[in-house]
N, CA, C and O atoms as a Tinker XYZ file with bonds, in Angstrom:
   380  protein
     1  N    124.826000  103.958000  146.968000    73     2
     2  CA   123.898000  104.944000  146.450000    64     1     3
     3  C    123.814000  104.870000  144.918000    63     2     4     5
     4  O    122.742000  105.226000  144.429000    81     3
     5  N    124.867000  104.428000  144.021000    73     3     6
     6  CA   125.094000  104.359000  142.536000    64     5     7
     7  C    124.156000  103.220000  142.541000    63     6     8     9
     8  O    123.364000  103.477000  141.634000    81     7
     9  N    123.945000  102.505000  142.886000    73     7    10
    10  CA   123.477000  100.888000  142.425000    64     9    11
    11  C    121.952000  101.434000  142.512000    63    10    12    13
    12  O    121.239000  101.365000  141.510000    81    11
    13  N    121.423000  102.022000  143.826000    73    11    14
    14  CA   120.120000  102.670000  143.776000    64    13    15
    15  C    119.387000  103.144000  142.531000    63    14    16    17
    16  O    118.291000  102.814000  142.077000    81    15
    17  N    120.629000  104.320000  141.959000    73    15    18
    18  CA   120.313000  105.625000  140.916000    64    17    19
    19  C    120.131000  104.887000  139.909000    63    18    20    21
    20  O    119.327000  105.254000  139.052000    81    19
    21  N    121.062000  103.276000  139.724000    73    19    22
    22  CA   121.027000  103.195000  138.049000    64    21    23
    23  C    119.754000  102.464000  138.219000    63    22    24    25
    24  O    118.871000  102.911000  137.486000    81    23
    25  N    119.267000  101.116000  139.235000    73    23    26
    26  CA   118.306000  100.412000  139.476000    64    25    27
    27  C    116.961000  101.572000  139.103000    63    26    28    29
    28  O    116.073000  101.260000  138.309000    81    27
    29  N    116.988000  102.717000  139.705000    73    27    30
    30  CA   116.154000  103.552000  139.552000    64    29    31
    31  C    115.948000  103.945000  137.499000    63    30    32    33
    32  O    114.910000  103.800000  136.854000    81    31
    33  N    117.188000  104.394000  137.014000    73    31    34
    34  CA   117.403000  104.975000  135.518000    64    33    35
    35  C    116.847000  103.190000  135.104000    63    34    36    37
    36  O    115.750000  103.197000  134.546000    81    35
    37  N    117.322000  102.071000  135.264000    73    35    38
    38  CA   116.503000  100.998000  134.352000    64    37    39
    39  C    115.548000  101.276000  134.199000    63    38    40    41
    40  O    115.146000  101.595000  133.080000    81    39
    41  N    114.651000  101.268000  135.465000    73    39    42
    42  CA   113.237000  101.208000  135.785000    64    41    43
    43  C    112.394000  102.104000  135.008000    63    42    44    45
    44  O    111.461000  101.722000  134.302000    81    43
    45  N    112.842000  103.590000  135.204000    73    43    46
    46  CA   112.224000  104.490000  134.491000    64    45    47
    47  C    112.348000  104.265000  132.679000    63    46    48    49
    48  O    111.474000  104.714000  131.937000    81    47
    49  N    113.567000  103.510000  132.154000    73    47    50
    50  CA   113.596000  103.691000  130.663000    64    49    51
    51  C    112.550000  102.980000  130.199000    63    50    52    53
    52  O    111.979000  103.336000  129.168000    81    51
    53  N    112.042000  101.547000  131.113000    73    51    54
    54  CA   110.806000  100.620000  130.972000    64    53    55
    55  C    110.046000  101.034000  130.783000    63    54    56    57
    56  O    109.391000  101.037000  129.741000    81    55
    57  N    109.838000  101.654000  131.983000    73    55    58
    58  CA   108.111000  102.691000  131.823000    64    57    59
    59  C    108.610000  103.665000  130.976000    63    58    60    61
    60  O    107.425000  103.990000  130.898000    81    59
    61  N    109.101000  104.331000  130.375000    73    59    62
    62  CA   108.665000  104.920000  129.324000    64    61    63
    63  C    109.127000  104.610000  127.914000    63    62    64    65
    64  O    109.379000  105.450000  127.050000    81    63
    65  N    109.203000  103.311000  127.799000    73    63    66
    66  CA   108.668000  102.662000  126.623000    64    65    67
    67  C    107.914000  101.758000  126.651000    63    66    68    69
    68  O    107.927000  100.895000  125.773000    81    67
    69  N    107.165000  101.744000  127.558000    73    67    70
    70  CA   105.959000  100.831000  127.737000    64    69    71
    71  C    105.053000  101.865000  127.548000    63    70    72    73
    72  O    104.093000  101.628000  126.814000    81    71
    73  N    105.175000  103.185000  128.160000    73    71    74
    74  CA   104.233000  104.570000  127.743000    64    73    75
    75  C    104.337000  104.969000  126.705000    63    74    76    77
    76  O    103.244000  105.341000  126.278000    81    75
    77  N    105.107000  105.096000  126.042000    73    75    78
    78  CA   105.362000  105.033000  124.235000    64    77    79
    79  C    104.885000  104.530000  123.803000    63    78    80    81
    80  O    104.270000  105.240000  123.008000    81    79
    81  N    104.525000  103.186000  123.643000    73    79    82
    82  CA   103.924000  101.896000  122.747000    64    81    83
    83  C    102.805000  102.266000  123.300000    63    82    84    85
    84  O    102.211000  103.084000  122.598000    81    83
    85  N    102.321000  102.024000  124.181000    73    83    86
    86  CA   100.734000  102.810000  124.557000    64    85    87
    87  C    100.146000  103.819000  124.008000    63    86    88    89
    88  O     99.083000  103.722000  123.394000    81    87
    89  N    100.758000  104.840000  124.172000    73    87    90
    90  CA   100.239000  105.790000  123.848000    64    89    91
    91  C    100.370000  106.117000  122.123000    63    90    92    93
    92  O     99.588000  106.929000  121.632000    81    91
    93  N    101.313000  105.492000  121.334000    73    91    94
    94  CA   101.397000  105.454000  119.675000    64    93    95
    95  C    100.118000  104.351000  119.448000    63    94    96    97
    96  O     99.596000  104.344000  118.333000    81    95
    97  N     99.638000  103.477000  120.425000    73    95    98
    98  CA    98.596000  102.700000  119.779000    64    97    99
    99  C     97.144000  103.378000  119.963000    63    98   100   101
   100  O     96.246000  103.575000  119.144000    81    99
   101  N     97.265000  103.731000  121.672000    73    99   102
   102  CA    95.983000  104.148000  121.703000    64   101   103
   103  C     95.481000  105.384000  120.260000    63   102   104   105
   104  O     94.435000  105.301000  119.616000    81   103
   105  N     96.452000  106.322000  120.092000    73   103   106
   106  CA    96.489000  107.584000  119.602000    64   105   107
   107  C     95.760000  107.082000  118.336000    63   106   108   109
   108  O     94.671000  107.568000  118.030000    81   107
   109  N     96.366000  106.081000  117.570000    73   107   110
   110  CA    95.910000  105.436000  116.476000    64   109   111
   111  C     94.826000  105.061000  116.192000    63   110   112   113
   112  O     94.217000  105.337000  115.158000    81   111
   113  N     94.391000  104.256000  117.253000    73   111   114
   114  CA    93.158000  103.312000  117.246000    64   113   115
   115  C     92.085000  104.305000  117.318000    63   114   116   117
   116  O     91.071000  104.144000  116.640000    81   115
   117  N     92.278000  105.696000  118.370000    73   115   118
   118  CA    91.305000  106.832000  118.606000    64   117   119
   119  C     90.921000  107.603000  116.986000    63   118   120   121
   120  O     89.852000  108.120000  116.661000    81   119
   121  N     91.988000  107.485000  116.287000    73   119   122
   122  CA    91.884000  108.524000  114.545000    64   121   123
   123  C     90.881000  108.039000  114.005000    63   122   124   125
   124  O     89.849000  108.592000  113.628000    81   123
   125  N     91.299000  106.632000  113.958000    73   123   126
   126  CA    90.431000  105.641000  113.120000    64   125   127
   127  C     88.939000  105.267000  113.557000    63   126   128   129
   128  O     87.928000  105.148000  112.864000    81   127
   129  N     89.103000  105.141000  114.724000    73   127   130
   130  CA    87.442000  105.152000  115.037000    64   129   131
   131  C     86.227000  106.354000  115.320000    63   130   132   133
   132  O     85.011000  106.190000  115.417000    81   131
   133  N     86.944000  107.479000  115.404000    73   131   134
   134  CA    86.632000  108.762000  115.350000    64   133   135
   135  C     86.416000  108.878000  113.759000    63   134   136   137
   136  O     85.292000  109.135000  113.329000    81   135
   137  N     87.409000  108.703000  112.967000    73   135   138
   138  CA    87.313000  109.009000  111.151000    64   137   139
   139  C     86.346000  107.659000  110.559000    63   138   140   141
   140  O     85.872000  107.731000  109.425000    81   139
   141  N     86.020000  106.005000  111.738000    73   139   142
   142  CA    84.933000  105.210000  110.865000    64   141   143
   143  C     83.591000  105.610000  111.472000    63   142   144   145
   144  O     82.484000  105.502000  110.943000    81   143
   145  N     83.888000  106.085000  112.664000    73   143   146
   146  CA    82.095000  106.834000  113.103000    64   145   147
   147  C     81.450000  108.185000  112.055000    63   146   148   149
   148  O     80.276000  108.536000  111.945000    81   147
   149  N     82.590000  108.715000  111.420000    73   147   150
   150  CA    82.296000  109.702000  110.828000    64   149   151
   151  C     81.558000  109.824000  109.417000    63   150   152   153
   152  O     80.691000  110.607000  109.029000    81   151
   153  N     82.514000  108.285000  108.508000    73   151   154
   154  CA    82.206000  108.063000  107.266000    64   153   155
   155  C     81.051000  107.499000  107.181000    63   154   156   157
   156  O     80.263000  107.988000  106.371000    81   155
   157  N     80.450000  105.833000  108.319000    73   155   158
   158  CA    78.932000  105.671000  108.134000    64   157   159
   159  C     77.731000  106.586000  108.531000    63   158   160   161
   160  O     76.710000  105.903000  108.452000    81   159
   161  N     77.447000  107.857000  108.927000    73   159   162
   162  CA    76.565000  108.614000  108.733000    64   161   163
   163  C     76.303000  109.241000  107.412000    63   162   164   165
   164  O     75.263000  109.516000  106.815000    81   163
   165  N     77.533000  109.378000  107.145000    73   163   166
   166  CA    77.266000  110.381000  105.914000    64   165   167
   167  C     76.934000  109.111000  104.097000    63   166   168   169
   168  O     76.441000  109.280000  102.982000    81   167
   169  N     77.725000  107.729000  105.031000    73   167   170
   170  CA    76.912000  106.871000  104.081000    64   169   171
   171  C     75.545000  106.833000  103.739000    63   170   172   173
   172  O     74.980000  106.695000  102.654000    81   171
   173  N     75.186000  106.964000  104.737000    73   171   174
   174  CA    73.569000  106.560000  104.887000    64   173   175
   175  C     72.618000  107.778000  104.759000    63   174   176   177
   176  O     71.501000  107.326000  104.506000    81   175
   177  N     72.594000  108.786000  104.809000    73   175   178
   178  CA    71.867000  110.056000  104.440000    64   177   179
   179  C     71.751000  110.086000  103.152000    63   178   180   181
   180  O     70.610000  110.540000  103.065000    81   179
   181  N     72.122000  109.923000  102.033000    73   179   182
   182  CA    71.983000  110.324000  101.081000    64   181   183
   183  C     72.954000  109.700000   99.904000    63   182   184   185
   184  O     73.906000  108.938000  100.071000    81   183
   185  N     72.472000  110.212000   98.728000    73   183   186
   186  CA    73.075000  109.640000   97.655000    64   185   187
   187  C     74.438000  110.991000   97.341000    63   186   188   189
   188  O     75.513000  110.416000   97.171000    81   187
   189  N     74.562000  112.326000   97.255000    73   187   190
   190  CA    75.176000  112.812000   97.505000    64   189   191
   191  C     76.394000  113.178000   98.120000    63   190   192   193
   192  O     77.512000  113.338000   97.630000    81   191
   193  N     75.930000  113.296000   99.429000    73   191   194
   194  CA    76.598000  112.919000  100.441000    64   193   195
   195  C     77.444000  111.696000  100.573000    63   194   196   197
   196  O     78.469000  111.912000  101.220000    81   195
   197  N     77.240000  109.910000   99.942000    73   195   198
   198  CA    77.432000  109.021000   99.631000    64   197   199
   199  C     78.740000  108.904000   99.139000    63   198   200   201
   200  O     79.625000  108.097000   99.425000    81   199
   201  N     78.708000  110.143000   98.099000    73   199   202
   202  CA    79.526000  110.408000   97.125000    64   201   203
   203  C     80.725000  111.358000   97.950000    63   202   204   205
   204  O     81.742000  110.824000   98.395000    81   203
   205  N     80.589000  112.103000   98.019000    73   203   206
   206  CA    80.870000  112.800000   99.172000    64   205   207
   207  C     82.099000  112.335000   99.830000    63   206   208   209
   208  O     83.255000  112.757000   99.804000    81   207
   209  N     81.363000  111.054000  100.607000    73   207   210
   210  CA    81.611000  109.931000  101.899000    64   209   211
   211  C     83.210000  109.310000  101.532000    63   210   212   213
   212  O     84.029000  108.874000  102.341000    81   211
   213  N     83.352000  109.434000   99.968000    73   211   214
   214  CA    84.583000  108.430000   99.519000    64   213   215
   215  C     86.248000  108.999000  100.086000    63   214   216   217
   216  O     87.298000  108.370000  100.223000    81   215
   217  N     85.887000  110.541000  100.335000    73   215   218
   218  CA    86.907000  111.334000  100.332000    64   217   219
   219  C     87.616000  110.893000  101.993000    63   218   220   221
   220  O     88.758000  110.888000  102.451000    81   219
   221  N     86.398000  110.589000  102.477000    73   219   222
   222  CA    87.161000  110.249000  103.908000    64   221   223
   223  C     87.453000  108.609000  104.222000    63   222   224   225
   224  O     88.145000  108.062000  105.081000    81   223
   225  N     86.579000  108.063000  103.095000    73   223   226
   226  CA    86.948000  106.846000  103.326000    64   225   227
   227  C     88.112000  106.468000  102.526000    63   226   228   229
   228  O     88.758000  105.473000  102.855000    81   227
   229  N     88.485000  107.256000  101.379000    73   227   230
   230  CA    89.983000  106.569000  101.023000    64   229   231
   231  C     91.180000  106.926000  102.049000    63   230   232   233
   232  O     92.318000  106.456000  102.072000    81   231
   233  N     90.698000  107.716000  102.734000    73   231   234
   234  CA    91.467000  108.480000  103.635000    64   233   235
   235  C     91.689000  107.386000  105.131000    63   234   236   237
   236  O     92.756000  107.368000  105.745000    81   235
   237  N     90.791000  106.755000  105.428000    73   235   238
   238  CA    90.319000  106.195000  106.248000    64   237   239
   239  C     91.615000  104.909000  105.462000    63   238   240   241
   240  O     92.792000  104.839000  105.817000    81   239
   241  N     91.145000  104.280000  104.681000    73   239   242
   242  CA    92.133000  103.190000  103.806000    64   241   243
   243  C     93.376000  103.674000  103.983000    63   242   244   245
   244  O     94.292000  102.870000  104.152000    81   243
   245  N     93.590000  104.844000  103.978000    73   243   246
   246  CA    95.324000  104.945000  103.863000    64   245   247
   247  C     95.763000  104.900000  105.375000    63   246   248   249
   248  O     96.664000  104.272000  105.931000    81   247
   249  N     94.719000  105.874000  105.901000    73   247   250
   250  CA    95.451000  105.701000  107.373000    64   249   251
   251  C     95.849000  104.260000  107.876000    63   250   252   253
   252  O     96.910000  104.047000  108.462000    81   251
   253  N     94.881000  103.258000  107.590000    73   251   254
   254  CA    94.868000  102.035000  107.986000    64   253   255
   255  C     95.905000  101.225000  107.400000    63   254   256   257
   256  O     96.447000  100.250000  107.921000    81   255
   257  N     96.097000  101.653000  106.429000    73   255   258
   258  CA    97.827000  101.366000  105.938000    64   257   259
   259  C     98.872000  101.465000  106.135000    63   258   260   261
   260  O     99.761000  100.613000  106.150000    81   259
   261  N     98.905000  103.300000  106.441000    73   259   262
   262  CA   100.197000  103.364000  106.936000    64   261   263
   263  C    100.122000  103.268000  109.080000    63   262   264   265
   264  O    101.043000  103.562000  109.842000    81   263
   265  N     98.738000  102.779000  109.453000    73   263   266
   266  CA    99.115000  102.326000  111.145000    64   265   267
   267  C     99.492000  100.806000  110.361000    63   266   268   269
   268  O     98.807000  100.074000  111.075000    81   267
   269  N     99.907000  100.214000  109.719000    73   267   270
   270  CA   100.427000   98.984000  109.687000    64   269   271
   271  C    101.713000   98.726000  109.141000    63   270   272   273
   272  O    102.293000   97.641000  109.094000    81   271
   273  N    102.108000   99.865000  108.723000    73   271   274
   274  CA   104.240000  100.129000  108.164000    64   273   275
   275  C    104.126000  100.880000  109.562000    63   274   276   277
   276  O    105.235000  100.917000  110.094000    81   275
   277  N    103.042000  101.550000  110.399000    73   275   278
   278  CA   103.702000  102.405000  111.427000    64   277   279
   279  C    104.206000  101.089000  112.295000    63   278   280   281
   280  O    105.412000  101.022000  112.533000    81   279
   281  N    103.239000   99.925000  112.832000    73   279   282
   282  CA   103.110000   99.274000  113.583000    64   281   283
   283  C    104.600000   98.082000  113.423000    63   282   284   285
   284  O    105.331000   97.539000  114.252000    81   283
   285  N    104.547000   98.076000  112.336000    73   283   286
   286  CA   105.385000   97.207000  111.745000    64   285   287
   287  C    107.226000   97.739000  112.463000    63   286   288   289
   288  O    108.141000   97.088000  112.968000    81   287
   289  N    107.054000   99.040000  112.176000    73   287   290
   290  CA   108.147000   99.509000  112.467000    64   289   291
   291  C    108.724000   99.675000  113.970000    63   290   292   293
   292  O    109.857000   99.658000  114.450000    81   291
   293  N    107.298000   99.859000  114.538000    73   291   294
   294  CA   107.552000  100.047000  115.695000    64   293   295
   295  C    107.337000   98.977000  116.896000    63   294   296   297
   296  O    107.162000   99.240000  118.086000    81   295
   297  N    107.376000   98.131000  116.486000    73   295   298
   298  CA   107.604000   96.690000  116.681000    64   297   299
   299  C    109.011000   96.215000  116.346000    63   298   300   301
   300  O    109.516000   95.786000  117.383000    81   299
   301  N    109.723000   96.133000  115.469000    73   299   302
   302  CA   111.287000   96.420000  115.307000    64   301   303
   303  C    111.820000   97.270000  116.191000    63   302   304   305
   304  O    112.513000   96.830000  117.108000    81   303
   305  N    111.621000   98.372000  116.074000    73   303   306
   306  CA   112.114000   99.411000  117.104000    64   305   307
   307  C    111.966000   99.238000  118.388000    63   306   308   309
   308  O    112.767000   99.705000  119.198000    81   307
   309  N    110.589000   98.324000  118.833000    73   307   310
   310  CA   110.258000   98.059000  120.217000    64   309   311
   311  C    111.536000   96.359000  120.772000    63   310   312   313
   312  O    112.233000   96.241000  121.780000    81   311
   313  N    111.399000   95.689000  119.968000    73   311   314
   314  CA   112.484000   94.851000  120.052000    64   313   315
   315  C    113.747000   94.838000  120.130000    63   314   316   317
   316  O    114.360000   94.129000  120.928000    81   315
   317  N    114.508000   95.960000  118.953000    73   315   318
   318  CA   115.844000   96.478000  119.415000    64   317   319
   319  C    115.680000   97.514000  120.950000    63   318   320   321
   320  O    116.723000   97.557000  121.603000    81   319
   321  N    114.796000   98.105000  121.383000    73   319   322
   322  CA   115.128000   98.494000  122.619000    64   321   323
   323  C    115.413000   97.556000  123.567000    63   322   324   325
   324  O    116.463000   97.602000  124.207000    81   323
   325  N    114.190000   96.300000  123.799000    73   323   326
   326  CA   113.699000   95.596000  125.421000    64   325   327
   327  C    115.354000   94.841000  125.198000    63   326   328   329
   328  O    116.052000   94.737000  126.206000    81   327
   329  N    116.034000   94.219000  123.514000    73   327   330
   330  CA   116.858000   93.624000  123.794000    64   329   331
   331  C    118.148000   94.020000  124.042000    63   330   332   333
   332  O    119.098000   93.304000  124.360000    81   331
   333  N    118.103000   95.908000  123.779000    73   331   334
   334  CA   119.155000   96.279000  124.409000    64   333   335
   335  C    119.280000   96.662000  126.146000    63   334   336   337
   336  O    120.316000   96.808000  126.794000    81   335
   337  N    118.103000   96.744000  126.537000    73   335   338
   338  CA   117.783000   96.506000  127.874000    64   337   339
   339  C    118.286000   95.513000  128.555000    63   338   340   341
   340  O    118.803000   95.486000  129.671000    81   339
   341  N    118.060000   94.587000  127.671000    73   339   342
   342  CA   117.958000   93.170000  128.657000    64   341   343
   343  C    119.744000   92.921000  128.555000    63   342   344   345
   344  O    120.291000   92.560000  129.597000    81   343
   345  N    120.491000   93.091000  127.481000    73   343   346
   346  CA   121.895000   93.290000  127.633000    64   345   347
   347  C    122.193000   93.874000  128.840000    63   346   348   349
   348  O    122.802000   93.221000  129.687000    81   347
   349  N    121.779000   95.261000  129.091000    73   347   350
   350  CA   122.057000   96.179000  129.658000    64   349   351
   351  C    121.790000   95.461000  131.317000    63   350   352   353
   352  O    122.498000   95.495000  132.323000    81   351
   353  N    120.908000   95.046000  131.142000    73   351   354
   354  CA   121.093000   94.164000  132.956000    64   353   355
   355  C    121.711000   93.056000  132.950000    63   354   356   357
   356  O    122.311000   92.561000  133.904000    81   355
   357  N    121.570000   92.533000  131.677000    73   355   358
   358  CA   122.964000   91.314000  132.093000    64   357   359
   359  C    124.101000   91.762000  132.411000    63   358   360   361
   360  O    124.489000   91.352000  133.505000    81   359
   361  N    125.036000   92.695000  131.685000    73   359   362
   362  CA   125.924000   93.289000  131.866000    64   361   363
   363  C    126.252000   94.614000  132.529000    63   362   364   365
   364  O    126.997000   95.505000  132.121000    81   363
   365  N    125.393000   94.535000  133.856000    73   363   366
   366  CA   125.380000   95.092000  134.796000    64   365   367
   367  C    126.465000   96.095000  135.187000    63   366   368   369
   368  O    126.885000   95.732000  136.286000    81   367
   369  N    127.149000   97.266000  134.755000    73   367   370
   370  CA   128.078000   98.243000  134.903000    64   369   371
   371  C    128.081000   99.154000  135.786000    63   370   372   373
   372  O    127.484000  100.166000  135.418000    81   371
   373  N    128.561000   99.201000  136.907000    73   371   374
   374  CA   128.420000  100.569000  137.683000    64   373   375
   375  C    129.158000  101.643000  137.449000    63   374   376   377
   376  O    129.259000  102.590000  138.229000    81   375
   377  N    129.826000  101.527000  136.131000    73   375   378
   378  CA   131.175000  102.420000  136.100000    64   377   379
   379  C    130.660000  103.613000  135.483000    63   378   380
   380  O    131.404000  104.571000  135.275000    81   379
């Protein structure tokens, strides 16, 4: 019955860091294309507005910066997990 429970606890730590990395990318990719649909309208209306437009687009620049120290990191972080995983079934412990 132990060999079941832990086979079971691997399984689940997978999927939910495979749902982690998913869901930190999708979340990302949704800001940014929601905040670049936003900035070309208000490009294009006007000279004002134009002006306007910069406040979300430097904003837009940073986000896109820091999803790439985010990504960066969490790519390290995603690697020290799978390879403490993969220890973790080599060295198979029921104790």
């Amino acid at each position: 019955m132990l060999v079941h429970i832990k086979f079971i606890s691997y399984l689940a730590r997978a999927f939910s860091l495979g749902v982690l990395l998913f869901a930190n990318m999708v979340s990302r990719h949704s800001l940014l294309t929601i905040l670049s649909g936003f900035i070309l309208p208000m490009y294009t209306s006007g000279i004002i507005t134009a002006t306007v437009a910069l406040i979300p687009f430097f904003l837009f620049v940073a986000l896109s910066g820091l999803e790439v120290a985010v990504s960066i990191i969490q790519t390290y972080v995603f690697c020290i997990l799978t390879s403490s995983y993969i220890k973790d079934t080599l060295d198979l412990q029921l104790i």
